[in-house]
N, C-alpha and C positions, 0 to 999 in steps of 0.2 A: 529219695525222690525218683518217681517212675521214671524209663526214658521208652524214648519208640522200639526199642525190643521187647520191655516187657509190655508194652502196649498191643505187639503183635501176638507175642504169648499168649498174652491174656485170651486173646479175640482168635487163637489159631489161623492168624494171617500172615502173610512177609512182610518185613521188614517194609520194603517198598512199598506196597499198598498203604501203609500207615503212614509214611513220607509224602507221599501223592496224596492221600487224604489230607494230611494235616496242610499242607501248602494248596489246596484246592486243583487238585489237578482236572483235567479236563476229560481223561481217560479213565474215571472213577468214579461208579455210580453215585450217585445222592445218598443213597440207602447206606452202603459201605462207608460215605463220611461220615454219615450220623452218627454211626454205631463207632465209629474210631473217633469223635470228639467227645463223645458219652463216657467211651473208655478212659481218655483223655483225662479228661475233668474227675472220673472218680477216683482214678490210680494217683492224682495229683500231681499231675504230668508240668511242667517249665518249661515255655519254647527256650529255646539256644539258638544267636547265628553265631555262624564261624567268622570273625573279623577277615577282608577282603584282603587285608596290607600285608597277609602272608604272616603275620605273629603268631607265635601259638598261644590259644586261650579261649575266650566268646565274646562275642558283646552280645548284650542281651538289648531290645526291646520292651519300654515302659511307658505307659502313658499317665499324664496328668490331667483328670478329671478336674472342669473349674465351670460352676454352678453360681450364679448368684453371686458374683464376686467384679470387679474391675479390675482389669491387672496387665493394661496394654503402654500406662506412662508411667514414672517411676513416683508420682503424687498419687498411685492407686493403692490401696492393702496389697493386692493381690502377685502386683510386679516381683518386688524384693521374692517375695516366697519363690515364686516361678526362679528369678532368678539364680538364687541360691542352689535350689535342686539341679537346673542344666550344671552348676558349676559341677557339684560332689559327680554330676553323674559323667558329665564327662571325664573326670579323673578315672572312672569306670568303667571308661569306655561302652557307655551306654549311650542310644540311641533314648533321645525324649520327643514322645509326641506329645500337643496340648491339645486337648479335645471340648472345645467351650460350649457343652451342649447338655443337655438332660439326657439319661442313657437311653430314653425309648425312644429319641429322635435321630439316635448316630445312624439306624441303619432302616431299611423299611420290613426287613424281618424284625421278628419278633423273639429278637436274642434275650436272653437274659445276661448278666452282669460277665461270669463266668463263660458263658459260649462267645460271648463279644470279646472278650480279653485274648480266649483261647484265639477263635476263627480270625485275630488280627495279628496273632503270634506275640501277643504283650506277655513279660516272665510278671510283668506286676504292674499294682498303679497308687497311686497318690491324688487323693482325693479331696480338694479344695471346695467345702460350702456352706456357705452358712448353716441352713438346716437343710437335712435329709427328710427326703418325702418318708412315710414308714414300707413304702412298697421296697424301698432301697435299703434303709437300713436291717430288712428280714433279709436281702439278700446277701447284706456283708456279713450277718451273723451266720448266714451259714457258707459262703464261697470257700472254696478250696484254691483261690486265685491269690499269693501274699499281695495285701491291701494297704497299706499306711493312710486314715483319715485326719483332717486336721481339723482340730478341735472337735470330735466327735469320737465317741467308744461303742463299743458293742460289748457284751460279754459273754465270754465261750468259746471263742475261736482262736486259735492259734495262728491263725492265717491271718491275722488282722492284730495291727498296732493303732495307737493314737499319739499324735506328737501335737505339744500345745505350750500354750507359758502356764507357769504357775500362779494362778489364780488368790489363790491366797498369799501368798507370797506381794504381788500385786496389789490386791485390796489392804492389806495392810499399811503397806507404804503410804496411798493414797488415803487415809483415813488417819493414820499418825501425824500427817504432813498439816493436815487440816485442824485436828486435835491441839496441834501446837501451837495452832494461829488464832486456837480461842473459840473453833465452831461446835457445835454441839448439836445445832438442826442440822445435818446430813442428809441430803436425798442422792438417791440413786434411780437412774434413767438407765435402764437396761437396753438390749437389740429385741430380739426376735423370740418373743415369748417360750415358744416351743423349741427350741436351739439348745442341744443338750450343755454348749458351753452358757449359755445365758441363765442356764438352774446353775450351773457351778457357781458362774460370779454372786448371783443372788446370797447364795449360800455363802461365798469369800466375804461379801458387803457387811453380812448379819453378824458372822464370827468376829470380823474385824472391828465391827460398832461393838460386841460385846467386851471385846478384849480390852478396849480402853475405857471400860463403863459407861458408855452411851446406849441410846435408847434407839433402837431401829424402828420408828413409825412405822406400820403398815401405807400410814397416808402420804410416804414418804419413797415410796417404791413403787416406780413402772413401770412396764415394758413398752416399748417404741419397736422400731425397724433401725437399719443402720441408715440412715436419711438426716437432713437437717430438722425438715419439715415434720416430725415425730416430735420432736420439742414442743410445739405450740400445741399439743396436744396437756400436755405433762407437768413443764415448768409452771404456765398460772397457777395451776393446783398448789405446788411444789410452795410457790412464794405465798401462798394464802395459807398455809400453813406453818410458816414462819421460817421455812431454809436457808439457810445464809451460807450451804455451802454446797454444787451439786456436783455427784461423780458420774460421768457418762462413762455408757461401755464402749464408745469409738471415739473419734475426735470430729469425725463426722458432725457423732450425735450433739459433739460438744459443743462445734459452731452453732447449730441450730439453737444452743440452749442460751448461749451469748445475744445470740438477735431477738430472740426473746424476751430476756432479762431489758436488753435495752429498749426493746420497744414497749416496756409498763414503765419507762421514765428511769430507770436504776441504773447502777454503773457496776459495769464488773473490771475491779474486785472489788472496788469501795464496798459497794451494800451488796455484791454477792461472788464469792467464789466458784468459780467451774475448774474441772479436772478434767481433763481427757483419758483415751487410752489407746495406744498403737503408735505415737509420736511417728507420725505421715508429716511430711515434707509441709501439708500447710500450716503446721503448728506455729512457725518461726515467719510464717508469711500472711499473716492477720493482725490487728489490733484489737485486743490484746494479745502477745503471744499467749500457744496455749499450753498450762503445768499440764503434764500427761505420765500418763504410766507407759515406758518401753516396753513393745516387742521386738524382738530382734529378730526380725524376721527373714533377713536373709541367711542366719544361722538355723534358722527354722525348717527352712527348704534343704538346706546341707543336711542337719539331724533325719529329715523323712529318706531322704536315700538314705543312711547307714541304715536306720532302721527297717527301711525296705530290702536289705542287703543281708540283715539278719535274719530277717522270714525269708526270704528265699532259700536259706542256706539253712532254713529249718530250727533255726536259736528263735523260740517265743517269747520274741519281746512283746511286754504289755504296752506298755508307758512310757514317750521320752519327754520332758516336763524341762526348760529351759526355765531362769532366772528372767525375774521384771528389773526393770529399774522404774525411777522415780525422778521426773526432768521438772527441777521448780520453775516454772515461768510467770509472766506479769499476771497471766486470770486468776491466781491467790494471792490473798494478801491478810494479815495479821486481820483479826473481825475488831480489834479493839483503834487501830487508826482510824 
């Protein structure tokens, strides 16, 4: 990993000038910074501070990208994850910023992903979002910045990890659970069409219906948003083609499919099963409670620092993939009661 000597090397500058650059100094043309964050960014440069408290060692500087997510109460997806990562990183003694914004709006230059990371002295980031616009995901596949995305992959870079649940692992559970309570119409209400984890699940659903020799309807599979209000698009369908059991990709989506269900006159679970997924705080605070597939989500946030800890330190991790669990609650129930 480069440091500011061979930065100066590189560029036949001193040591200092590349320090004053890299910190923004005032006494340092524009021109000169350019060309020392250019360098920066190609040699594969890592800010470093020196901890204040006199220890020897660093703390580094990283930020947490959060797009399209809720994550300010602890009934949000987004909290646990947040929180989890402050925890490992301050074991770290890392500095966490959280930056709740789309990356062409943090600054009124025209940074790209990597000059923004650099020009804020961040060694890395952790990136929370639904989906990636594709202007972002060109950037992650090529950034020389180490990256850790959640639920989202790129492929080819070494600089970039993905930390997720195991999807299959998940839909299985969720589809055995149901298998054994005698349903055999399965539908599946997905998130956000174009969401590289939402082709995973698709894909977990299909495997998991084949595995117990059930039939995966096409008329039986849709995509929504993470919303309540994506149901009443979905479920009518869903029960006019005879589903007696539906698995959402959020818990969110789940309620939505519940109010649903009960406003065509039905009862869930009597005449219809729902599944959730994320088991969020209001699974246990609705009627009916809701059956959901666990993430564990504040193991989630701890797993993206190590993994962010091993791309910094240059170990290319692809992949860290956590176990589901499977929480029976009241919204299943046996299809033959």
């Amino acid at each position: 990993m480069a440091n500011i000597k061979d930065i100066a090397e590189h560029l036949g500058i001193s040591i200092s000038t590349v320090s004053k650059s890299l910190n923004n100094a005032t006494d340092v043309s524009d021109e000169t910074k350019e060309k020392v964050l250019n360098a920066a960014l190609e040699l594969g440069y890592s800010p470093k501070r020196r901890k204040n408290n006199g220890i020897s060692g660093f703390e580094r500087k990283v930020c947490i990208f959060i797009e399209n997510m809720d994550y300010t109460n602890n009934d949000q997806f987004g909290y646990d994850l947040i929180k989890g990562f402050r925890q490992a990183a301050e074991l770290k003694h890392w500095q966490v910023d959280v930056v709740p914004a789309q990356l062409h709006a943090l600054t009124s230059r025209s940074y790209d992903y990597d000059m923004f990371m650099l020009t804020n002295n961040y060694s890395g980031g952790f990136v929370i979002s639904v989906s990636m616009h594709n202007d972002y995901n060109m950037q992650y596949s090529k950034t020389s910045v180490p990256t850790v995305l959640f639920d989202n992959y790129v492929v080819g870079n070494s600089k970039v990890g993905y930390v997720g649940s195991d999807a299959t692992e998940g839909f299985s559970l969720a589809v055995e659970h149901l298998f054994k309570l005698g349903h055999k119409r399965i539908a599946f209400l997905n998130g956000a069409k174009n969401a590289f984890v939402s082709s995973q699940r698709t894909e977990a659903f299909r495997r998991a219906m084949k595995s117990f020799g059930l039939y995966a309807d096409s008329n039986l599979i849709e995509s929504g948003y993470y919303v309540p209000d994506c149901a009443k698009y979905h479920v009518p369908k869903f029960l006019d083609h005879g589903a007696t059991a539906i698995i959402c990709a959020s818990d969110i989506i789940a309620l939505g499919a519940i109010s649903e269900v009960q406003k065509r006159g039905l009862k869930v679970p009597e005449d219809v099963s729902i599944i959730g997924f994320d088991d969020l705080p209001l699974c246990i605070n609705v009627s009916p409670t809701i059956t959901t597939i666990r993430q564990d989500r504040l193991n989630l946030g701890k797993s993206a620092v190590n993994l962010l800890d091993s791309l910094i330190n240059n170990i290319p991790v692809s992949r860290t993939i956590l176990r589901c669990e499977l929480i029976p609650r009241e919204s299943t129930t046996n299809l033959l009661k």
